[in-house]
GUROLO-35959 format. One line per 8 residues: number of its first residue (from 1); their letters; for each residue y, z, x of C-alpha. Coordinates in nm, 4 decimals. Example, Ala and Ser with C-alpha at 12.3 -4.5 7.8 and 13.67 -1.06 7.14 Angstrom:
! GUROLO-35959
1	as	-0.4500,0.7800,1.2300; -0.1060,0.7140,1.3670
***
This chain:
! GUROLO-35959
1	xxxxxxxx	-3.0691,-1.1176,0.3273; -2.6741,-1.0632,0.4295; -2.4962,-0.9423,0.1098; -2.1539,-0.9362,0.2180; -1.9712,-1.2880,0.4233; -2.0152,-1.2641,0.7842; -2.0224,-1.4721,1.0876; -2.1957,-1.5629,1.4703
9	xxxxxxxx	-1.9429,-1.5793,1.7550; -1.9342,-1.4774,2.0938; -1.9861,-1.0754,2.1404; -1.8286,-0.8204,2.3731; -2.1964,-0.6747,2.3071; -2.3920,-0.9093,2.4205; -2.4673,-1.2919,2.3829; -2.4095,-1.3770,1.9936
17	xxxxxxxx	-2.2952,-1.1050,1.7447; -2.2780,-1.1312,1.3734; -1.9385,-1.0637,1.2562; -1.7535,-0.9575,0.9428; -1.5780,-1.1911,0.7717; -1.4425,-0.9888,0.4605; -1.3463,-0.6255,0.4462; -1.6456,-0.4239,0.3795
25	xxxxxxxx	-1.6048,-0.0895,0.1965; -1.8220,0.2393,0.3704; -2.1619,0.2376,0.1701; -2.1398,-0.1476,0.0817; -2.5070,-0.2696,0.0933; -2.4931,-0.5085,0.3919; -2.8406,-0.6266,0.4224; -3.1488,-0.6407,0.1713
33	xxxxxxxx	-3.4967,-0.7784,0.1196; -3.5256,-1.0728,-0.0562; -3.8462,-1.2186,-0.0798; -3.7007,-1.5847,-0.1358; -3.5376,-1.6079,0.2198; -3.6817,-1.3186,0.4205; -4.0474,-1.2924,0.5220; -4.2807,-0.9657,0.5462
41	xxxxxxxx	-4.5237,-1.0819,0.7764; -4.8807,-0.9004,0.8296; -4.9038,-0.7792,1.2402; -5.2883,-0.8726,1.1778; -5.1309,-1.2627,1.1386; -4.9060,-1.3064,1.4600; -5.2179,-1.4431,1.6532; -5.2401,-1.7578,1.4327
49	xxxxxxxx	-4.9107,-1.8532,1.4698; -4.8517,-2.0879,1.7613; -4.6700,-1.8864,2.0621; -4.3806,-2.0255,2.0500; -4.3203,-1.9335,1.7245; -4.4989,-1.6162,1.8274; -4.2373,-1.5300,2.0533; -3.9826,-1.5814,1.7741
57	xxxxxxxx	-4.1512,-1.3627,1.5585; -4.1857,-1.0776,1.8019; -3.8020,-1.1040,1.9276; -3.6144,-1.1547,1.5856; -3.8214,-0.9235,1.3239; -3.8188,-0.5625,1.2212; -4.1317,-0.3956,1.3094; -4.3178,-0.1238,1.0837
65	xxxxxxxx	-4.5489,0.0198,1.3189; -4.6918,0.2461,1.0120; -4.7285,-0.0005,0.7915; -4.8117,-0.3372,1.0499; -4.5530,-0.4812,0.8789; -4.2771,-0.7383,1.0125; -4.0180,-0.8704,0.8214; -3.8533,-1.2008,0.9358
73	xxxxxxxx	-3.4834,-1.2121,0.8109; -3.4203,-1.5860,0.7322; -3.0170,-1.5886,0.7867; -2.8254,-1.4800,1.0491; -2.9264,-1.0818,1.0412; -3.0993,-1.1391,1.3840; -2.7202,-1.1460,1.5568; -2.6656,-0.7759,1.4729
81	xxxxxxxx	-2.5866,-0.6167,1.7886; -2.7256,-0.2818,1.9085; -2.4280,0.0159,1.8973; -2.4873,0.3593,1.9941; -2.2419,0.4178,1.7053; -2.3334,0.1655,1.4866; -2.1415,0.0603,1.1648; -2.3977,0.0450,0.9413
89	xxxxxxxx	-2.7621,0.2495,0.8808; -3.0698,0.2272,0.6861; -3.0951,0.4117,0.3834; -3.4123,0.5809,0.4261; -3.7291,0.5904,0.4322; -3.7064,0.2855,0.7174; -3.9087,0.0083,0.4733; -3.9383,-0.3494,0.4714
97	xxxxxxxx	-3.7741,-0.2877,0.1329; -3.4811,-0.0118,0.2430; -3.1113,-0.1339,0.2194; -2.8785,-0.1521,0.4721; -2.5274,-0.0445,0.3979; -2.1748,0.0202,0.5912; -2.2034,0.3476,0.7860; -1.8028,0.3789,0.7442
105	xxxxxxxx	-1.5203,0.0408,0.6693; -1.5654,-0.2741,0.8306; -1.2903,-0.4157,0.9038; -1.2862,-0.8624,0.8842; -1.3352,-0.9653,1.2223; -1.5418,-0.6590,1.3324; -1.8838,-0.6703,1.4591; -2.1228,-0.5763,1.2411
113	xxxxxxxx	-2.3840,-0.3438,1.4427; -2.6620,-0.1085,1.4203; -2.8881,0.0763,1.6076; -3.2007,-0.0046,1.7656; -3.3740,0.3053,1.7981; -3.4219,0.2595,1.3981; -3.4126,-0.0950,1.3477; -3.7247,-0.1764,1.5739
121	xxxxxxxx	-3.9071,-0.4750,1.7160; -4.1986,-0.5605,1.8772; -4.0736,-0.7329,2.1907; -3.8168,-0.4732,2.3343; -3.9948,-0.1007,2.3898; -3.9890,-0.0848,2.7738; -3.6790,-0.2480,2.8584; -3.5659,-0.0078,2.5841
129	xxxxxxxx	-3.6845,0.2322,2.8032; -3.5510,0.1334,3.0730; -3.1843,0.1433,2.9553; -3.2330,0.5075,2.8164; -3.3244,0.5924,3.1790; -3.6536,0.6622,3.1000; -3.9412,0.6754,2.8509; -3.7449,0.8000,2.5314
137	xxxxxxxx	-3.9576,0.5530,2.2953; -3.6650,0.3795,2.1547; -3.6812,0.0084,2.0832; -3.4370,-0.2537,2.0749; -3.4258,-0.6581,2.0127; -3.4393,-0.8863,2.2933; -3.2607,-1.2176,2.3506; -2.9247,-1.2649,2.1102
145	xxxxx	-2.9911,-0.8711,1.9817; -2.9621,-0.6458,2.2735; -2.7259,-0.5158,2.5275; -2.8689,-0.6348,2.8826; -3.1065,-0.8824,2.8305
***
């Protein structure tokens, strides 16, 4: 769940981006868990979902390839734009339950972004690929969370 006021408008990015809409202080928790709005799905279960809802799944949701884990964020997380410099990172270990916090001050109006070759999904590892120029293994969102769709 968001912990700090943002919000969706049109990105320089790409598509929709999820913006800032208060000043947020470097190591501000931006983004955490919360069990009553975001969902840790099982890999094991995508198959009994219908695909449409499938596809959802796959495109907007963290993947934890060690743990075949997803985790669903129910608000408007899934706008966060990929930055090669991103303004925010994981405190680690990368965990369904790890925090997300300002990498340095947000300014209001800023896009909030973060990088994809951490925050990974299921639906993005060869175009990923692709826009690294070759096989590097990094993963990214697709449609309304990456650069290039």
């Amino acid at each position: 769940m968001l912990l700090v006021k943002t919000v969706v408008k049109e990105s320089a990015i790409h598509g929709l981006g999820l913006f800032a809409d208060e000043f947020i202080p470097r190591g501000t928790p931006v983004w955490q868990l919360d069990p009553l709005l975001d969902r840790v799905i099982p890999l094991a279960e995508l198959d009994r979902l219908p695909d449409h809802v499938r596809l959802f799944v796959e495109v907007y949701s963290e993947y934890f390839p060690d743990l075949g884990l997803l985790v669903l964020s129910g608000d408007n997380d899934r706008f966060t734009n990929h930055a090669a410099d991103p303004n925010t990172l994981v405190v680690l270990p990368n965990a369904p339950d790890a925090c997300v916090v300002a990498a340095r001050d947000i300014e209001i109006g800023e896009e909030i972004t973060c990088d994809y070759t951490v925050i990974r999904t299921l639906g993005y590892e060869v175009v990923a690929a692709m826009a690294d120029g070759g096989a590097s293994g990094a993963e990214m969102r697709t449609p309304g969370r990456v650069a290039g769709e």
